[in-house]
ROGU-641211 format. One line per field, with one value per residue: residue in one letter; residue number from 1; x, y, z of N, C-alpha, C in turn. Coordinates in pm, 1 decimal, decimal comma. Layout:
BEGIN
type = [a;...];
seq = [NUM;...];
npx = [X;...];
npy = [Y;...];
npz = [Z;...];
capx = [X;...];
capy = [Y;...];
capz = [Z;...];
cpx = [X;...];
cpy = [Y;...];
cpz = [Z;...];
This chain:
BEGIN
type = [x;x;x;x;x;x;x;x;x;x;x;x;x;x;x;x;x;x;x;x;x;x;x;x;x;x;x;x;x;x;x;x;x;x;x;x;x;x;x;x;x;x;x;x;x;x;x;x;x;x;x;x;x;x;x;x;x;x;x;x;x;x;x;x;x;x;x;x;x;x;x;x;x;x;x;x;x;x;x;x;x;x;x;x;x;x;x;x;x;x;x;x;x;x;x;x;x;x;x;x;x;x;x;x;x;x;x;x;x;x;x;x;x];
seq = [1;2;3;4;5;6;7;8;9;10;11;12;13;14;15;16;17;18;19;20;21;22;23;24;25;26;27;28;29;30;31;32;33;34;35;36;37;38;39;40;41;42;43;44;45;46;47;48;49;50;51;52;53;54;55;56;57;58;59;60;61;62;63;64;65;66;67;68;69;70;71;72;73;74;75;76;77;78;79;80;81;82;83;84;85;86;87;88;89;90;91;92;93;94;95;96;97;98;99;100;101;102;103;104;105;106;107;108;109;110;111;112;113];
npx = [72,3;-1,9;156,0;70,9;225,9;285,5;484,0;741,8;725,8;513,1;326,2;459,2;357,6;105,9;96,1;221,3;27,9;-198,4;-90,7;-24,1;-325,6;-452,1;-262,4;-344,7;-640,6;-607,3;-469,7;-675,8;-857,4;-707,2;-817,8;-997,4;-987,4;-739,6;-634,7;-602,8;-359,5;-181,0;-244,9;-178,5;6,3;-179,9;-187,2;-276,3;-262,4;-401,8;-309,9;-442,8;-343,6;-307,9;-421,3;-258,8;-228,6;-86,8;6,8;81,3;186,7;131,6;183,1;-57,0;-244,0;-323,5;-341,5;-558,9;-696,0;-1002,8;-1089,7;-1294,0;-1372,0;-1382,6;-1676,5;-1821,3;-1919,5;-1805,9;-1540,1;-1207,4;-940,8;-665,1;-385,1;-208,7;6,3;183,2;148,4;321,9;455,1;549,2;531,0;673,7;1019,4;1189,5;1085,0;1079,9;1369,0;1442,9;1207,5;1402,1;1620,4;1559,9;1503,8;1691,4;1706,8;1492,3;1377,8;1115,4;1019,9;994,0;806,3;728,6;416,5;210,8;223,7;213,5;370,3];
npy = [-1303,2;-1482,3;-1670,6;-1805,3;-1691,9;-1525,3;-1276,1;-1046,1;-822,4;-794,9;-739,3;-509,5;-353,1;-355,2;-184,0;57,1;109,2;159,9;415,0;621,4;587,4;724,3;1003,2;1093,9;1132,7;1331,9;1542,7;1605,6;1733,9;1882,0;2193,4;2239,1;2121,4;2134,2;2012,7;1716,7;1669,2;1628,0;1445,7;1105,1;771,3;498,5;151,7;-157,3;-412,4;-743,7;-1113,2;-1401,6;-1667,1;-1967,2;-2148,5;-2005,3;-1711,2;-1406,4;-1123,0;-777,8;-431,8;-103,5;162,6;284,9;72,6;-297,2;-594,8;-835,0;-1152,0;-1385,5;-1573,6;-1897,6;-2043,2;-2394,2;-2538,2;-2345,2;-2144,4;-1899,8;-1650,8;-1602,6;-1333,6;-1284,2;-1160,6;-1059,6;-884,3;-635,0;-290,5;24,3;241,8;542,2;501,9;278,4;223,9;180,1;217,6;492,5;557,4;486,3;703,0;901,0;859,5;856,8;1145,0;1320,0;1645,3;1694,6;1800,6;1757,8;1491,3;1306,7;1336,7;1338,0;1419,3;1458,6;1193,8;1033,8;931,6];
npz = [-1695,6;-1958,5;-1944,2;-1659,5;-1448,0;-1161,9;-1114,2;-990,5;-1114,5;-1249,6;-1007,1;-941,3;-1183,2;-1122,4;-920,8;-1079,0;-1230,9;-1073,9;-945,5;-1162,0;-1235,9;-1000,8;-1014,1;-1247,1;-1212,1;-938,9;-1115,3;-1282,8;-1076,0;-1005,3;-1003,8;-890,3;-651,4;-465,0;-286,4;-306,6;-387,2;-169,5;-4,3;147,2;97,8;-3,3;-134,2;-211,2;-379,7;-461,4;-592,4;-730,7;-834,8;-994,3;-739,8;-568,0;-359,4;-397,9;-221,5;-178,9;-47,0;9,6;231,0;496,2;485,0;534,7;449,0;512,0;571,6;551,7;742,7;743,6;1082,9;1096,1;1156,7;1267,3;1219,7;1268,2;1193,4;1110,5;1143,8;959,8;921,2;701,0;565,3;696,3;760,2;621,4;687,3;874,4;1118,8;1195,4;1203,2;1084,7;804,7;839,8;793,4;529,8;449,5;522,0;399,7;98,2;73,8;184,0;184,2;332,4;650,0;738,8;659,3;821,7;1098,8;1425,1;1597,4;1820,6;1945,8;1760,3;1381,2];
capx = [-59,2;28,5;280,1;30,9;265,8;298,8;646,2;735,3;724,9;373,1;278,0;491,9;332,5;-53,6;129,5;244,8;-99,3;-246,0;-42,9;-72,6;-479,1;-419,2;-219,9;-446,7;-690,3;-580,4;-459,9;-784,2;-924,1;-613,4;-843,9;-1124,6;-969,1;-523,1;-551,4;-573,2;-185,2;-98,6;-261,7;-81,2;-78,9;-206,9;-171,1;-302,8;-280,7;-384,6;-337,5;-463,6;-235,9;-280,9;-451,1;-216,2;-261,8;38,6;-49,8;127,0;71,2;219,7;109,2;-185,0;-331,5;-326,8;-380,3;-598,9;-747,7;-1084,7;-1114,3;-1389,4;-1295,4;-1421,5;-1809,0;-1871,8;-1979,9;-1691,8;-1417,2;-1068,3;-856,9;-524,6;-317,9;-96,2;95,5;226,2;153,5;444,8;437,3;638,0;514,8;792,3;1193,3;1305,3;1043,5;1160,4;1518,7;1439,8;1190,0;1503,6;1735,1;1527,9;1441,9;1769,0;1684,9;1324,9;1415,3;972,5;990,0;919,1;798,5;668,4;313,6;98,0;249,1;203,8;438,7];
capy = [-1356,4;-1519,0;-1790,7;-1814,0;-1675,7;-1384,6;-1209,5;-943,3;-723,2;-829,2;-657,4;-368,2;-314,5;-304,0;11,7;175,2;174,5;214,6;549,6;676,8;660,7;833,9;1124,4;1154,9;1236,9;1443,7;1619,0;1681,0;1806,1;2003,9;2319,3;2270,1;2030,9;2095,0;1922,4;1581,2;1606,6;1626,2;1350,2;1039,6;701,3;322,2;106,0;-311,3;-522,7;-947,0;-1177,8;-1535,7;-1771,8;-2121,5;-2117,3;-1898,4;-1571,5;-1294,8;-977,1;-634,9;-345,3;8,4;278,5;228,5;-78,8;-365,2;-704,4;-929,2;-1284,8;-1411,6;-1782,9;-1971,5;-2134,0;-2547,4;-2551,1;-2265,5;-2002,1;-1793,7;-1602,5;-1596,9;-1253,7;-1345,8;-1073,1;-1111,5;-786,7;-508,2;-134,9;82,3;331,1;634,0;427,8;191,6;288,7;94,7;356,7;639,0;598,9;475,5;781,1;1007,3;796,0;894,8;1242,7;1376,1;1724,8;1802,1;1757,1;1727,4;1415,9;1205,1;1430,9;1271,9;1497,0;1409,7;1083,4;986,9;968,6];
capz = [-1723,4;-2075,3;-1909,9;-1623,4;-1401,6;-1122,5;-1078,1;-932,1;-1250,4;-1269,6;-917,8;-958,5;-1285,6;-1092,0;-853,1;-1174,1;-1304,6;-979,8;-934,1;-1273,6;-1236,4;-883,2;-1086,3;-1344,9;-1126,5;-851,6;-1246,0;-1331,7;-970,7;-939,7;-1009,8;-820,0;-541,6;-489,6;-144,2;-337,7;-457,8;-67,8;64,6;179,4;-39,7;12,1;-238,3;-234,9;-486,0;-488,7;-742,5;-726,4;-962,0;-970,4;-592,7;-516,9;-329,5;-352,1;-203,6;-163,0;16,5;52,7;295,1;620,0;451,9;606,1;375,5;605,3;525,0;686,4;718,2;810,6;1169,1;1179,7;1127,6;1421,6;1120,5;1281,2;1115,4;1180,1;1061,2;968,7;873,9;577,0;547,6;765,6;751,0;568,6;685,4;938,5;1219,2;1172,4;1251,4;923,1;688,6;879,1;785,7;425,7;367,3;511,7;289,3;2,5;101,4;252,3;227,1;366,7;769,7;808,8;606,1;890,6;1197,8;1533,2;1622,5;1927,6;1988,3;1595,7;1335,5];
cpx = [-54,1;106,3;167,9;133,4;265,4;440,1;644,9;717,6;580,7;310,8;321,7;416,8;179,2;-3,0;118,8;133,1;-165,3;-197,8;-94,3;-258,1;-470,6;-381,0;-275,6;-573,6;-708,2;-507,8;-561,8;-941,8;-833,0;-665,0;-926,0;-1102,2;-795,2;-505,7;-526,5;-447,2;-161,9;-142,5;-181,2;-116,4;-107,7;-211,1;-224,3;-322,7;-265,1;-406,3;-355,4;-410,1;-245,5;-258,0;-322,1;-193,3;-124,7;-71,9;103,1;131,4;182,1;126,1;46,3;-209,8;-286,5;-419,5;-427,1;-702,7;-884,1;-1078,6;-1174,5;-1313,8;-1385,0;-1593,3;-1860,7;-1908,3;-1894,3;-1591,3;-1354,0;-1021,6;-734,5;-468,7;-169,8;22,9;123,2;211,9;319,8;464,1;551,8;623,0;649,0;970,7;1254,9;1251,4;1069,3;1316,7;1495,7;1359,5;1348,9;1579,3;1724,1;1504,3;1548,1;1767,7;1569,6;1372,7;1263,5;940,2;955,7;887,5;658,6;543,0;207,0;134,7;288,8;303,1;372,3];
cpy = [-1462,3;-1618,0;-1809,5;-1821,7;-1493,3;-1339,4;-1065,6;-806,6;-710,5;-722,5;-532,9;-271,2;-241,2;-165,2;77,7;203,4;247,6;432,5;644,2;712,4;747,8;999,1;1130,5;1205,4;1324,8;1552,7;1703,2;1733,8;1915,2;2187,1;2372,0;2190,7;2020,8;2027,9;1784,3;1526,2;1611,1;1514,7;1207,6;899,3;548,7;253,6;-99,4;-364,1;-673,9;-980,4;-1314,8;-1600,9;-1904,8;-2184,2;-2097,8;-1757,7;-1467,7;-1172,8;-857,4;-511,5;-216,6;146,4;229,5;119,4;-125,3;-487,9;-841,0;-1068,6;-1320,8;-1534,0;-1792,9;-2090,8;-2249,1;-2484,0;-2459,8;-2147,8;-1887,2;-1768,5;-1562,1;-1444,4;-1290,2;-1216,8;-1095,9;-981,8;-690,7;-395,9;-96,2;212,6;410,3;577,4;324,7;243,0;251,4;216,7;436,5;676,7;571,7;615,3;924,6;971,6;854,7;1072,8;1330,7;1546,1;1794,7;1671,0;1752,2;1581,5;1333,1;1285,8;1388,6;1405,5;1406,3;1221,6;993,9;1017,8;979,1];
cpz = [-1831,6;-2027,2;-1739,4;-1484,3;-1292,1;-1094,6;-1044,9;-988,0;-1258,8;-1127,7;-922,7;-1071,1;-1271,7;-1018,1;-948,0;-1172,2;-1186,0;-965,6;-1029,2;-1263,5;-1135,0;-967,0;-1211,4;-1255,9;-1019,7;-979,2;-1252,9;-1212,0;-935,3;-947,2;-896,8;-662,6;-528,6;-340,2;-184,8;-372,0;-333,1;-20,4;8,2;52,3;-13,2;-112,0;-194,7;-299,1;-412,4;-519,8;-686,3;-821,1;-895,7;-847,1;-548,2;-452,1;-356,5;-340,5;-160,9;-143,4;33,7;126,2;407,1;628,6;480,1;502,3;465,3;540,4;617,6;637,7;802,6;938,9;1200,8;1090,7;1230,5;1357,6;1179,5;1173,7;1182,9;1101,3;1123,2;857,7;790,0;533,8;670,9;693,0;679,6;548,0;834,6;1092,2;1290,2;1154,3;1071,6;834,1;707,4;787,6;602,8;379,5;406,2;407,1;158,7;6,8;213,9;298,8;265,2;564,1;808,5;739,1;729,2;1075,3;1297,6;1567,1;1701,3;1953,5;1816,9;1470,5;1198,1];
């Protein structure tokens, strides 16, 4: 921000926080609410820098753009990220990679992974 710059330290830094508020409060529902530590996790952050967009996305979400198409008061969606999720052959093998011993870490159900 201070050098009017984004780097990659800079986005990783909105997850941390992002997370951290997440686990603070699924913390302080953990009495009255413990299904909130199981559920799954999305994450989107986008920063505008010096008309610049970066975006970043982890989980379901889906980072989409609308633009105005010509003078026809239509909108275009233009999709700027991919899903990251168990859907995908590459996250499969990375959450096994990470997660060598739980054999439900990535487990196909009703067609859905």
């Amino acid at each position: 921000e201070t050098q009017g710059v984004v780097t990659s330290e800079t986005i990783q830094r909105a997850f941390c926080l992002t997370e951290e508020g997440f686990t603070n409060f699924a913390s302080e529902l953990w009495s009255t609410r413990p299904q909130m530590a199981t559920v799954g996790s999305c994450c989107l952050v986008g920063v505008i820098c010096q008309q610049t967009l970066f975006v970043a996305n982890l989980g379901d979400s889906r980072v989409v753009l609308g633009k105005k198409v010509g003078n026809t008061g239509g909108i275009a969606a233009i999709q700027l990220s991919t899903e990251h999720n168990a859907n995908l052959e590459a996250i499969r093998h990375e959450l096994e990679d990470l997660h060598p011993n739980d054999s439900q870490i990535a487990v196909l159900k009703r067609g859905v992974w």
